[in-house]
C-alpha positions as CSV (number, residue, x, y, z in Angstrom):
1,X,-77.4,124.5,-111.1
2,X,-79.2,121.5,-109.3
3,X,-77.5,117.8,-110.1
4,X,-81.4,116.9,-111.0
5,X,-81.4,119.7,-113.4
6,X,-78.2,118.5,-114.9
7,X,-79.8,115.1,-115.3
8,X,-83.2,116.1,-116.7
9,X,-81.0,118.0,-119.4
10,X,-79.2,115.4,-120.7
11,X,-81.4,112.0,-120.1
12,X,-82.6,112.9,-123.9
13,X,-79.2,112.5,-125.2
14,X,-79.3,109.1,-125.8
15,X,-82.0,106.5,-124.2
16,X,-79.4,105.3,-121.3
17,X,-77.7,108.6,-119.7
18,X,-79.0,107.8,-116.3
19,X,-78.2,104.0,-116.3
20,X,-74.9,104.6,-117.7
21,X,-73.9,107.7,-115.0
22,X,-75.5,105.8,-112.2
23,X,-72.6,102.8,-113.6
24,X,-70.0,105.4,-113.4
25,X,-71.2,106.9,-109.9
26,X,-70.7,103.6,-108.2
27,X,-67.7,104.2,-106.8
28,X,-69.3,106.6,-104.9
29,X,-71.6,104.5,-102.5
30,X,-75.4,103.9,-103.6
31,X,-76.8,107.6,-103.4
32,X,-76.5,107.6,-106.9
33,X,-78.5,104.8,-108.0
34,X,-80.3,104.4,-111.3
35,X,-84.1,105.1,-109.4
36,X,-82.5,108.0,-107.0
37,X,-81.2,109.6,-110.4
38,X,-84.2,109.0,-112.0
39,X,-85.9,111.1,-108.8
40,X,-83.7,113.7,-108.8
41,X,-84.3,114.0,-112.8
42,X,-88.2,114.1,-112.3
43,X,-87.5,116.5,-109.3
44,X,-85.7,119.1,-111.1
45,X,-88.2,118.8,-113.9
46,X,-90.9,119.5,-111.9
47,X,-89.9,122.5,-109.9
48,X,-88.5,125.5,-111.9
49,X,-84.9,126.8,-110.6
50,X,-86.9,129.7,-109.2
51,X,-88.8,127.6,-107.1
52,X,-85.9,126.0,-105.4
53,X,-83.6,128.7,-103.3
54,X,-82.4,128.9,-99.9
55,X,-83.9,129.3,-96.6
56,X,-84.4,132.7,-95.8
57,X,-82.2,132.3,-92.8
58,X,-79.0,131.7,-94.9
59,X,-79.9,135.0,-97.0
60,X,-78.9,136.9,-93.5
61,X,-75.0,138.7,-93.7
62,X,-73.1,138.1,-91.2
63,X,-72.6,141.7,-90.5
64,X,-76.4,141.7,-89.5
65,X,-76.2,138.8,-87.4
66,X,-73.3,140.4,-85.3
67,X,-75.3,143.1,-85.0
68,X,-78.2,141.7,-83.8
69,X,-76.2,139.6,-81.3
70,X,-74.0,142.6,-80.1
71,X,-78.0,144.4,-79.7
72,X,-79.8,141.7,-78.0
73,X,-76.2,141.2,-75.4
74,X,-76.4,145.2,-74.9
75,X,-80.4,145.0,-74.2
76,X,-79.9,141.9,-71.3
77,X,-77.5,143.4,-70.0
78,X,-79.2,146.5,-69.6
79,X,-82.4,144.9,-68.1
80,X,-79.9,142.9,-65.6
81,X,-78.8,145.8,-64.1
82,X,-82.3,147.3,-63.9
83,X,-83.2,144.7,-61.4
């Protein structure tokens, strides 16, 4: 579940959530100010969770990516000794 999603949940529970959390994030430099909360709140309420996913490079399995490694080393190599 997306932080922003977590937000946009909860900011109904009582009027301050988000100034109070950004108070208590502090500590933690200023990525988690009250209006960069606030964005990542109207963010996630925006976009469903289905529209959010990741790249369709980071879906590939490793297995497949050694594959395709160990096929494109085998094919050079083959065309190298061609010449």
């Amino acid at each position: 579940m997306l932080f922003g999603t977590i937000i946009d949940e909860r900011k109904y529970w009582e009027s301050k959530y988000i100034q109070n959390l950004a108070n208590d994030l502090k500590e933690y430099g200023n990525s988690y100010s009250f209006r960069k909360l606030k964005y990542m709140s109207q963010f996630a309420h925006e976009l469903s969770s289905s529209e959010i996913r990741q790249q369709p490079v980071a879906q590939i399995t490793w297995g497949t990516i050694i594959n395709e490694r160990k096929y494109c080393v085998l094919n050079i190599t083959k065309n190298y000794l061609m010449i």
